[in-house]
C-alpha positions as CSV (number, residue, x, y, z in Angstrom):
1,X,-35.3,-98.9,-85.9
2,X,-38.2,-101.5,-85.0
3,X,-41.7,-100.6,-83.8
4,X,-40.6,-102.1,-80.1
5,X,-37.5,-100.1,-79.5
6,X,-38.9,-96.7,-80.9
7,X,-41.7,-97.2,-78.2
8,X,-38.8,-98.2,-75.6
9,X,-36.7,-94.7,-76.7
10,X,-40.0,-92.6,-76.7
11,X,-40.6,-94.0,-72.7
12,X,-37.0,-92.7,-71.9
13,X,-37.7,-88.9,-71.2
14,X,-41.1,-90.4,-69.2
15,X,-39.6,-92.5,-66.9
16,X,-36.5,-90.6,-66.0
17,X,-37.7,-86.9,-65.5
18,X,-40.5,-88.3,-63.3
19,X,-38.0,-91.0,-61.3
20,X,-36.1,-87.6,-60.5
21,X,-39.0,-85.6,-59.9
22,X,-40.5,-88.3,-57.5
23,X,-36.9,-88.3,-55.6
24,X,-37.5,-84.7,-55.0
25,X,-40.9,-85.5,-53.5
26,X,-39.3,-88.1,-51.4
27,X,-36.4,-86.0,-50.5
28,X,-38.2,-82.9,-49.8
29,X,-41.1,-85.1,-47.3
30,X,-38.2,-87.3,-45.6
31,X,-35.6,-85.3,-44.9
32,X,-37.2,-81.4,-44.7
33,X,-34.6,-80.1,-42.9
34,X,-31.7,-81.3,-44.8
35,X,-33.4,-80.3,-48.3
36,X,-34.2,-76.9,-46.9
37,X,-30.4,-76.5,-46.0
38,X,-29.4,-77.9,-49.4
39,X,-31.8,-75.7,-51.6
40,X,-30.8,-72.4,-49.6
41,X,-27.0,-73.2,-50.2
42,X,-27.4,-73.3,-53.9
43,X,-29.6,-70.7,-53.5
44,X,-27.4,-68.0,-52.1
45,X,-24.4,-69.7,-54.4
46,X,-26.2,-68.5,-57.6
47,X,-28.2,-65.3,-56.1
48,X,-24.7,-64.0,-54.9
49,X,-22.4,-64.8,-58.0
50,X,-25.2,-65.2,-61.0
51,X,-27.7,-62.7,-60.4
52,X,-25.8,-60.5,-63.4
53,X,-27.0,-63.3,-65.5
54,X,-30.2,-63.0,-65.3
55,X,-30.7,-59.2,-65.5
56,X,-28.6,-59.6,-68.8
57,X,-30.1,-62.3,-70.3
58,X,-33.7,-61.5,-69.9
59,X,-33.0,-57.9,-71.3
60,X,-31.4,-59.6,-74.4
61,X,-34.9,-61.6,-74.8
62,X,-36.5,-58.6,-74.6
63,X,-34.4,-57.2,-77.8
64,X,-34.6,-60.3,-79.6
65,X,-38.4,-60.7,-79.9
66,X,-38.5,-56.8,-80.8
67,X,-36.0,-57.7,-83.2
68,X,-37.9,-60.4,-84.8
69,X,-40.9,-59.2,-84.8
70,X,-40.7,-56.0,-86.4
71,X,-37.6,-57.4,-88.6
72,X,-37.4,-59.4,-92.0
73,X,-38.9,-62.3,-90.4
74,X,-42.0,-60.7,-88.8
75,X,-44.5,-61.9,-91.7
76,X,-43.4,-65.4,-92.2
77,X,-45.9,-67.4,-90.7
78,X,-45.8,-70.4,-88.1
79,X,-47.1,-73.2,-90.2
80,X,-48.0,-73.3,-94.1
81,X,-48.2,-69.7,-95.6
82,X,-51.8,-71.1,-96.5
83,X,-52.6,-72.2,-92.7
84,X,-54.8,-70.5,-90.9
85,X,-55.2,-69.7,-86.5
86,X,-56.7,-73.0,-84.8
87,X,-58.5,-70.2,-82.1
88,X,-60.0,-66.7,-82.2
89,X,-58.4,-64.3,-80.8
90,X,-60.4,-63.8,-77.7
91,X,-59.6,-67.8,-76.4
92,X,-56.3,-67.7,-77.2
93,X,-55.7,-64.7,-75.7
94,X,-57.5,-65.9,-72.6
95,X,-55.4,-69.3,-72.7
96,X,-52.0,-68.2,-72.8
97,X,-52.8,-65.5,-70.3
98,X,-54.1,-68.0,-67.6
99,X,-51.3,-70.2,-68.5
100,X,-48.8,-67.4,-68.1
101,X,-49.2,-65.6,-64.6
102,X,-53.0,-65.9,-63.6
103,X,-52.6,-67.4,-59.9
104,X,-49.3,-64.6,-59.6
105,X,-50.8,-61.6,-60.7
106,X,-53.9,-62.6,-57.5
107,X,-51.2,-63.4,-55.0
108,X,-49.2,-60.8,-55.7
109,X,-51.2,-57.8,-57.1
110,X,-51.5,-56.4,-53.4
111,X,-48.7,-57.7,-51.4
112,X,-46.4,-56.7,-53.9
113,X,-46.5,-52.7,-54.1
114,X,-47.6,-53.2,-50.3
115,X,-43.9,-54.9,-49.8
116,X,-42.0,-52.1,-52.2
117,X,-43.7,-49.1,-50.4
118,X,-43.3,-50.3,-46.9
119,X,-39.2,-52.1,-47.6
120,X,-38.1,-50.4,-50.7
121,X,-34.9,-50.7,-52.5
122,X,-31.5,-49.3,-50.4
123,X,-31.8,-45.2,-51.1
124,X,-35.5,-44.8,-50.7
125,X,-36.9,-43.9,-47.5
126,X,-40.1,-46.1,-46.6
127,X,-43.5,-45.3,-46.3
128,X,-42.9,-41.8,-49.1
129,X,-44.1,-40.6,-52.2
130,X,-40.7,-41.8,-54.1
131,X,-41.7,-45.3,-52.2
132,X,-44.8,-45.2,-53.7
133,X,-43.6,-44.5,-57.4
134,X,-40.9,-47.2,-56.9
135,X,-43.7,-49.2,-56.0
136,X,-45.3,-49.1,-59.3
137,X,-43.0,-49.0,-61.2
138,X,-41.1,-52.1,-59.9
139,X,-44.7,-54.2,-59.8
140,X,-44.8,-53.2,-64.1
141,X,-40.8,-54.3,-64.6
142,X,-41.9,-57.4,-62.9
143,X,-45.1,-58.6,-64.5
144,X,-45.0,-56.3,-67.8
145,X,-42.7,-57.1,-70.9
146,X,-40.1,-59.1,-69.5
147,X,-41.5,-62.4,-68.7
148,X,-43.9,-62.4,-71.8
149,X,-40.3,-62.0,-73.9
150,X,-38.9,-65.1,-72.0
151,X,-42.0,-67.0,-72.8
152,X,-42.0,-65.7,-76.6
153,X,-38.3,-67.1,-76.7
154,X,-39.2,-70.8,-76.4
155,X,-42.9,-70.6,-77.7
156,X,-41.5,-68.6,-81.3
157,X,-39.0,-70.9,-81.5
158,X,-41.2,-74.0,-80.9
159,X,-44.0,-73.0,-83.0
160,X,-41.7,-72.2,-85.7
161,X,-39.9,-75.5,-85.9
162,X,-43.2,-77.2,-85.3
163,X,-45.9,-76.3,-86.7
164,X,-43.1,-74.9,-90.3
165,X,-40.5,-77.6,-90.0
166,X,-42.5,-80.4,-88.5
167,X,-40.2,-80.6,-86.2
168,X,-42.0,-82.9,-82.6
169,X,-43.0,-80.4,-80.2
170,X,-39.6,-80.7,-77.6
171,X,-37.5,-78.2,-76.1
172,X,-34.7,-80.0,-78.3
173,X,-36.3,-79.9,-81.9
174,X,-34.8,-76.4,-81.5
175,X,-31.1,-77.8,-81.2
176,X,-31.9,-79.3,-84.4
177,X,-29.7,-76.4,-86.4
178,X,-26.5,-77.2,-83.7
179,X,-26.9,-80.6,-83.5
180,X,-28.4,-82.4,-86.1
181,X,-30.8,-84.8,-86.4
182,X,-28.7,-87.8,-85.0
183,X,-27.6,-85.6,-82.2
184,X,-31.3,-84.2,-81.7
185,X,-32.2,-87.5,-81.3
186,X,-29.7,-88.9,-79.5
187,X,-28.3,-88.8,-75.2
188,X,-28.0,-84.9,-75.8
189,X,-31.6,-84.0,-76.9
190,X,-32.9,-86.3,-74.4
191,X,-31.0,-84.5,-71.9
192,X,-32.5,-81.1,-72.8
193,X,-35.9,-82.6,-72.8
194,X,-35.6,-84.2,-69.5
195,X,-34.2,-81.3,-68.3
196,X,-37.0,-79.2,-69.7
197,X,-39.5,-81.2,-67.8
198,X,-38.2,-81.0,-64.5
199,X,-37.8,-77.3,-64.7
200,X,-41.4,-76.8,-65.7
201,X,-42.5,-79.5,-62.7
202,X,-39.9,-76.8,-60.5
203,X,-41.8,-74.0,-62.0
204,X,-45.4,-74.5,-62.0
205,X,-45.5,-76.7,-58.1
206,X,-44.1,-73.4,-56.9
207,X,-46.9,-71.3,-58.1
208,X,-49.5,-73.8,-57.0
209,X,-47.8,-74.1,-54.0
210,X,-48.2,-70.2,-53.5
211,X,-51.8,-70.5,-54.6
212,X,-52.9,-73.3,-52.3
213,X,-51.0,-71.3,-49.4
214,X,-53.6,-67.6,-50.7
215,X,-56.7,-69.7,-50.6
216,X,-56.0,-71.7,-47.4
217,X,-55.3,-67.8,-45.8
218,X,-57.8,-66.9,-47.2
219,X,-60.7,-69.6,-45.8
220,X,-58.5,-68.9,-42.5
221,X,-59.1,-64.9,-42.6
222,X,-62.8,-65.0,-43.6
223,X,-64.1,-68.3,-41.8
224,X,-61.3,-69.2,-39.6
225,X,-60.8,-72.7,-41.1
226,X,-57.5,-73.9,-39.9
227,X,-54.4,-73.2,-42.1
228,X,-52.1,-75.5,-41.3
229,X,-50.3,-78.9,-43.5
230,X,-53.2,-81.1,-43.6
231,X,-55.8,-78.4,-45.2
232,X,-52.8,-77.4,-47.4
233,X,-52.9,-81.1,-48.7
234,X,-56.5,-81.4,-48.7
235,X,-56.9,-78.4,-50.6
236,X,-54.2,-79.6,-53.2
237,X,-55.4,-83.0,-53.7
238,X,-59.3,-81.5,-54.6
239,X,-58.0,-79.5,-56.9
240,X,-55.7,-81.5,-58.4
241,X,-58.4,-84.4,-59.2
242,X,-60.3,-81.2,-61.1
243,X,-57.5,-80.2,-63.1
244,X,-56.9,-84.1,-64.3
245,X,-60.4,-84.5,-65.1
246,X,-60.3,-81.1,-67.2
247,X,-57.3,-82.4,-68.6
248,X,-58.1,-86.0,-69.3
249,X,-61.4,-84.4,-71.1
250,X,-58.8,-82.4,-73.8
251,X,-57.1,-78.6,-74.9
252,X,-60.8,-77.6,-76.7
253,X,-63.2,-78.5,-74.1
254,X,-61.9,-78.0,-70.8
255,X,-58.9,-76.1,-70.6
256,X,-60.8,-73.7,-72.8
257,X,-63.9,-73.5,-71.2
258,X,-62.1,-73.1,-68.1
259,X,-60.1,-70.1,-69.6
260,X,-63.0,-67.9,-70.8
261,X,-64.5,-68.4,-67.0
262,X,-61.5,-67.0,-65.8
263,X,-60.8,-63.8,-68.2
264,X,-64.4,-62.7,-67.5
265,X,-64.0,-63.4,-63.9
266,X,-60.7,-61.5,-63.8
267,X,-62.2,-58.9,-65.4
268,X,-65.2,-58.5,-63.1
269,X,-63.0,-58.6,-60.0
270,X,-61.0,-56.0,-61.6
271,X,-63.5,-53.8,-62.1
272,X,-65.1,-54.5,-59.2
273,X,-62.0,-53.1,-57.4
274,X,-61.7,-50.1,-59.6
275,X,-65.3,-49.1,-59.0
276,X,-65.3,-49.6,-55.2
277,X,-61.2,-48.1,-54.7
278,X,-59.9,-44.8,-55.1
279,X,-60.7,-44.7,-59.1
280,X,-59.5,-41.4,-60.1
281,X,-55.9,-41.8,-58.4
282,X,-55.8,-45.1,-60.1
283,X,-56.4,-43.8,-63.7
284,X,-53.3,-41.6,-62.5
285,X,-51.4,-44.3,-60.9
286,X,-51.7,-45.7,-64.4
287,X,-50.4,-42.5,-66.5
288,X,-47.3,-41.9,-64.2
289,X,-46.6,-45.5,-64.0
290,X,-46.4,-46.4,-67.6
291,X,-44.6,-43.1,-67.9
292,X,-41.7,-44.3,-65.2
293,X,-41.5,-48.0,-66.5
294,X,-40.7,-46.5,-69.6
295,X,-37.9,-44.4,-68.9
296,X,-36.4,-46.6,-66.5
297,X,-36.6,-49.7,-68.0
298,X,-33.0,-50.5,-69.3
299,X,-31.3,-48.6,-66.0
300,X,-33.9,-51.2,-63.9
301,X,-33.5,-54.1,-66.5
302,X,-29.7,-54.0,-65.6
303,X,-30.0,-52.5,-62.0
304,X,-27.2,-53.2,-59.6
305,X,-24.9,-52.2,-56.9
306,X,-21.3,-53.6,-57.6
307,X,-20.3,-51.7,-54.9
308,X,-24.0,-51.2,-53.2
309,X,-27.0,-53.3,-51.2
310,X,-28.3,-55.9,-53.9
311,X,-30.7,-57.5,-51.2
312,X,-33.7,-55.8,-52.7
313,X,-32.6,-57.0,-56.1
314,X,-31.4,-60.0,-55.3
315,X,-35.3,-61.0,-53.4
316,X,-37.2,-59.6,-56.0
317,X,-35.9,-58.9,-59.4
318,X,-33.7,-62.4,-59.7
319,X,-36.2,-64.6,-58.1
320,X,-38.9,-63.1,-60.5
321,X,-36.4,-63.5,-63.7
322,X,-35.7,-67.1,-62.2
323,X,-39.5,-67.6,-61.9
324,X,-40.1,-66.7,-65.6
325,X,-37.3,-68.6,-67.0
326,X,-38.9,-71.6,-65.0
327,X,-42.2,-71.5,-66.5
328,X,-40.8,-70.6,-70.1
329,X,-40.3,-74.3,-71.2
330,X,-44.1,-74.8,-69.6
331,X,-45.6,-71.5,-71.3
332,X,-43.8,-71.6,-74.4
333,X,-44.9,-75.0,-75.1
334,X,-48.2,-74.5,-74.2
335,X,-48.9,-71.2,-76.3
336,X,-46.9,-72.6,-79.4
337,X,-49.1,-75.3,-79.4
338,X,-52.0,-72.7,-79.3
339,X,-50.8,-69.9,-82.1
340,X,-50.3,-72.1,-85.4
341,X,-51.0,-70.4,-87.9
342,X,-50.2,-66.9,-86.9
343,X,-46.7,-64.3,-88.2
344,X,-44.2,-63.7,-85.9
345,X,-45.3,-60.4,-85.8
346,X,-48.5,-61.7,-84.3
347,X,-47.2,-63.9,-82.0
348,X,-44.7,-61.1,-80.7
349,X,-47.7,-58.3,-80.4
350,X,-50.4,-60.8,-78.6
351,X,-48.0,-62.5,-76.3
352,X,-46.1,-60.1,-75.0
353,X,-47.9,-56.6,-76.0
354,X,-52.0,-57.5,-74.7
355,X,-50.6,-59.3,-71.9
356,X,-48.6,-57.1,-70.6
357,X,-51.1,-54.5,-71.1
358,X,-53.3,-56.7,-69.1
359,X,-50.4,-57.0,-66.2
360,X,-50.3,-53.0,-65.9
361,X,-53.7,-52.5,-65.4
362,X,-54.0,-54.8,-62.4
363,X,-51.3,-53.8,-60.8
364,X,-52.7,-49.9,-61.5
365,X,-55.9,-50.9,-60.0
366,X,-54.8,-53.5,-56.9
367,X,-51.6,-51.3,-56.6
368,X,-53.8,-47.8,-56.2
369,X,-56.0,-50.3,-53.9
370,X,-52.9,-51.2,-51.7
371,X,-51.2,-47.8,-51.4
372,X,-54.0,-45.8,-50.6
373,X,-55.3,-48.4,-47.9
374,X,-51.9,-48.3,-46.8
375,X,-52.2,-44.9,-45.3
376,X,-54.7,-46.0,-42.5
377,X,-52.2,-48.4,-40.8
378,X,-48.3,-47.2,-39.7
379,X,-45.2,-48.7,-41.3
380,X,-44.6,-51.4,-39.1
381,X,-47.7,-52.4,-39.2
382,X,-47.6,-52.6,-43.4
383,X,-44.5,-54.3,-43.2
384,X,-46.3,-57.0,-41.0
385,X,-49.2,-57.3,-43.9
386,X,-46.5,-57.1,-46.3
387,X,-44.5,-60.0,-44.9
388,X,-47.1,-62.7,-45.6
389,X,-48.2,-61.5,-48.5
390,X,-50.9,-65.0,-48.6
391,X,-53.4,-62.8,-46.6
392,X,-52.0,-58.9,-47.9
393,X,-55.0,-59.1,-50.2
394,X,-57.2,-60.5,-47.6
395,X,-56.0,-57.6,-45.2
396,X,-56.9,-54.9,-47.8
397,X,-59.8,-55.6,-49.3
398,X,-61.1,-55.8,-45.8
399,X,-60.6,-51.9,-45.9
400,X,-62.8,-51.5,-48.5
401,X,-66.8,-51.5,-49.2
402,X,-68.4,-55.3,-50.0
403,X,-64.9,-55.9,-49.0
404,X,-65.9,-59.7,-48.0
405,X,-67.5,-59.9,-51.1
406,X,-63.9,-59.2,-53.0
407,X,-62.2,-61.6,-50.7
408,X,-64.7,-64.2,-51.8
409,X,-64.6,-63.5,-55.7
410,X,-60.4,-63.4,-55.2
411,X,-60.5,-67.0,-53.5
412,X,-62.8,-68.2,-56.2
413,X,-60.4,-66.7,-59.0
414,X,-57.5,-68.4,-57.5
415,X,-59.2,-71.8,-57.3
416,X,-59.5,-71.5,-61.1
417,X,-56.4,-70.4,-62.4
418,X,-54.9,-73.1,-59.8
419,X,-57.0,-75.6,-62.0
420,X,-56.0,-73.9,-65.4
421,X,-52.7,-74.1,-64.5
422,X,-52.2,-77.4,-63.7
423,X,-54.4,-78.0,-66.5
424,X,-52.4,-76.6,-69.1
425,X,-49.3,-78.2,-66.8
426,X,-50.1,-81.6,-67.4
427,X,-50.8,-81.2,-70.9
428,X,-47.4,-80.1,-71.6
429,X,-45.2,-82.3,-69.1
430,X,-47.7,-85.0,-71.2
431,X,-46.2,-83.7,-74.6
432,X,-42.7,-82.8,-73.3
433,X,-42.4,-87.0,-72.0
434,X,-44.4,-88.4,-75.3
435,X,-41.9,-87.4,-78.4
436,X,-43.9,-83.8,-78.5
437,X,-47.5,-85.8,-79.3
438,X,-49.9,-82.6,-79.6
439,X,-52.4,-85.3,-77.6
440,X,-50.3,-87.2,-75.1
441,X,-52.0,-90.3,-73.7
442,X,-54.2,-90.0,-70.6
443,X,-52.2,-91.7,-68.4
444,X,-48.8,-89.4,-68.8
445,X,-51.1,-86.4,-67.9
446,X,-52.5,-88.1,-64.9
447,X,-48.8,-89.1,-63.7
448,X,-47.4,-85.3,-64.0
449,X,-50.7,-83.8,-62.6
450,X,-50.4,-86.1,-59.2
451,X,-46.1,-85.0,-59.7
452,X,-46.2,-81.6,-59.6
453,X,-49.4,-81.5,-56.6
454,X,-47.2,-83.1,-54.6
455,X,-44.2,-81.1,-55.1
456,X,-46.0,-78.2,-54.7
457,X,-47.2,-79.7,-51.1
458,X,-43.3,-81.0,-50.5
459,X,-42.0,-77.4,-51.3
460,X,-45.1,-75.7,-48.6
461,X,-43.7,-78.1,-45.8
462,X,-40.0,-77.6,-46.0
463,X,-40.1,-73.7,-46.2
464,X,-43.0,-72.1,-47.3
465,X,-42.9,-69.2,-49.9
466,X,-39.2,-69.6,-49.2
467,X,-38.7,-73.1,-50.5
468,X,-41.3,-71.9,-53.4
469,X,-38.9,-69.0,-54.7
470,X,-35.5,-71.3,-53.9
471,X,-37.1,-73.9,-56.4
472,X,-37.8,-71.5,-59.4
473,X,-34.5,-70.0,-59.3
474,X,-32.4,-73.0,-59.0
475,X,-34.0,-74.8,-61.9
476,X,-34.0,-71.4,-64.0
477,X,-30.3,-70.8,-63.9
478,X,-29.1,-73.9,-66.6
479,X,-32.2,-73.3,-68.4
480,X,-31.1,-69.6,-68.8
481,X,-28.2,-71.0,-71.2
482,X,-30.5,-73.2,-72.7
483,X,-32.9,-70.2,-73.8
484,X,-30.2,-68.4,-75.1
485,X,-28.8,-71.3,-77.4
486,X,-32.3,-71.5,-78.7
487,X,-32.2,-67.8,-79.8
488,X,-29.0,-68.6,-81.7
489,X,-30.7,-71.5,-83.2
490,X,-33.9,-69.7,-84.7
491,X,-31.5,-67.1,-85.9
492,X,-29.4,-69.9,-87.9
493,X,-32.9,-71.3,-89.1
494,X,-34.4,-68.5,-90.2
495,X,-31.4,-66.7,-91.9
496,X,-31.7,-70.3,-94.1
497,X,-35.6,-69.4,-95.1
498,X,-34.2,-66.3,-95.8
499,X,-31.6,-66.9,-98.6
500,X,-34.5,-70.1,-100.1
């Protein structure tokens, strides 16, 4: 193949995931109502028929990173057997975790076990002490070891064929065992690549969608600054020219700089909630909790009504599994590319274990924080807080001493992991559009990070939080299928290093 037409097949995945992504844009801010009616039909099409799917499938990635990580294949490493990790363990922990959830776990930490105490699942009565454990409980099943296992899926897989195959860092080097080379290379691994870059585009816009909607709320709450479509954008566009320049400047020096800020911030505001909430029923709120994820999780991992109410299932558990799956090609490139040189073993323990360690705690602490503010305000009233969950936390902290103060940090916090997040966002899209280049060029980042800000603006026009949750699960449920072919193919692979 000459020198001009590899360049002309490397533009390929470029140019036509971003033409399509820049038709949603287009769609989405010309025609808002018919793209809201559009997205909610295929929304309720796969909610109502699919939703098994997801339960199923995200157990089963669950089970397979156990599998391999405490099976045969948890020592062989992801590079050389001589290579050794690129970061301590302290930044990469603090890299994939802002990647992963950082802007979720502020929006949500409050509004979430506020929502599940005050409109629980069919059977529970509102407002009780059941509510309150199903509360928990649910908040851990959501942000504990699932999605980390749906992120380990595509990032084991990557880094494997990577970093110990020298495989390009796509989505469809890991088809390589199905298809071939040729085929790899050919219309079909294009297809997955493209593919993969429009769900993570899908993906990440809805979560800086959700966290330009917390801090507008927010400025609204505390200083009464409008919140309305043009500080949305304004918002967006400043902190969408910070996350380009952090990107353009590279992985080492920005995104990791910007990383470290955030985990020690995190970890202040964490405290700082601890320390000023009801502590002791927290530290118990964590014992019980952990206790009641644990028994429950395969009954909730698989939890439905056949014959029952799935609405409470259907709003939360799929559109979270839909959410995850979403960001998987987005995470699991992102923390490939930061954990060469470690076992599978390793991998396994530090994404999913610490991090959902990490998940636990906030929600122990900012769930204890919610439900025992809760009891100053009746159930209607909680259900109003609950139902626009961009100023829950707002709401709450406000019950609290150096309350203000919280609100302040919280709107800080989110600012950063917005700007991590797109960060780490463009570096990938940049990788995923460049034939896997570990340093795509400027330019490609600069394209994806203007992309997915607007997308993120489109989606907070035509719907809201509503549009936001519609896009994660519609782009999830092919790439569902895809993550489950991939499992296959690291199993053919590896069972092959086995018998060498």
């Amino acid at each position: 193949m000459s020198e001009e037409k590899r360049k002309k097949n490397k533009q390929y995945v470029f140019y036509i995931s971003a033409a399509i992504s820049l038709f949603i844009v287009l769609a989405g801010a010309l025609h808002e109502k018919a793209f809201a009616e559009k997205t909610n039909f295929l929304l309720n099409f796969i909610s109502e028929n699919f939703a098994w799917i997801y339960l199923a499938f995200m157990l089963a990635f669950v089970v397979f990173c156990l599998w391999l990580a405490f099976g045969r294949f948890g020592s062989i490493r992801l590079g050389p057997d001589d290579c050794e990790p690129e970061h301590s363990v302290l930044s990469w922990f603090a890299m994939l975790f802002c990647a992963g959830m950082g802007v979720g776990l502020v929006f949500w930490g409050i509004s979430e076990p506020l929502s599940h105490y005050a409109s629980p699942a069919a059977g529970i009565q509102p407002g009780s002490e059941a509510a309150a454990e199903f509360a928990i409980r649910s908040s851990f099943m959501h942000w504990g070891v699932h999605p980390w296992a749906a992120y380990g899926v595509v990032g084991i897989g990557l880094a494997y064929f990577q970093f110990r195959k020298n495989s390009p860092g796509l989505i469809s080097s890991l088809f390589t065992p199905m298809l071939g080379e040729k085929g790899v290379k050919g219309p079909a691994g294009k297809a997955i690549d493209i593919f993969s870059a429009i769900v993570t585009v899908a993906g990440v816009a809805a979560s800086l969608g959700m966290g330009a909607l917390q801090i507008c709320a927010g400025l609204n709450y505390l200083y009464d600054l409008p919140n309305n479509a043009t500080v949305w954008l304004t918002v967006i566009i400043i902190i969408c020219g910070i996350y380009l320049v952090s990107a353009v400047s590279g992985l080492n020096k920005g995104m990791k700089l910007l990383s470290n800020f955030n985990l020690i911030l995190a970890g202040v505001f964490l405290a700082a909630a601890f320390l000023l909430g009801p502590s002791g029923r927290i530290l118990e709120i964590l014992t019980s909790g952990v206790g009641d994820y644990v028994a429950h999780f395969v009954t909730d991992s698989l939890g439905l009504a056949p014959f029952g109410d799935n609405s409470w299932v259907l709003n939360w558990r799929v559109f979270y599994w839909a959410w995850w799956i979403s960001w998987a090609p987005f995470v699991g490139v992102f923390i490939a590319r930061i954990s060469k040189g470690r076992t599978i073993r390793e991998f396994v323990l530090g994404v999913i274990a610490v991090p959902s360690i990490a998940s636990i705690l906030w929600f122990s602490v900012f769930g204890g924080v919610a439900l025992d503010a809760a009891q100053a305000f009746p159930l209607d009233k909680l259900r109003e807080i609950a139902a626009v969950p961009e100023t829950a936390l707002f709401v709450i902290l406000n019950e609290y001493p150096l309350g203000t103060l919280l609100s302040i940090t919280a709107i800080i916090l989110l600012l950063t992991f917005f700007i991590t997040s797109g960060d780490s966002a463009t570096f990938v899209l940049g990788m995923l559009t460049d034939c896997g280049n570990t340093n795509p060029p400027s330019h490609k980042k600069i394209a994806w990070g203007i992309l997915q800000a607007a997308i993120a603006y489109v989606l907070l026009i035509t719907g809201g939080i509503k549009s936001l949750q519609i896009a994660s699960i519609v782009a999830a449920f092919p790439f569902a299928f895809i993550m489950a072919l991939i499992c296959v193919n690291l199993i053919k692979e590896l069972k092959k290093e086995g018998k060498s």
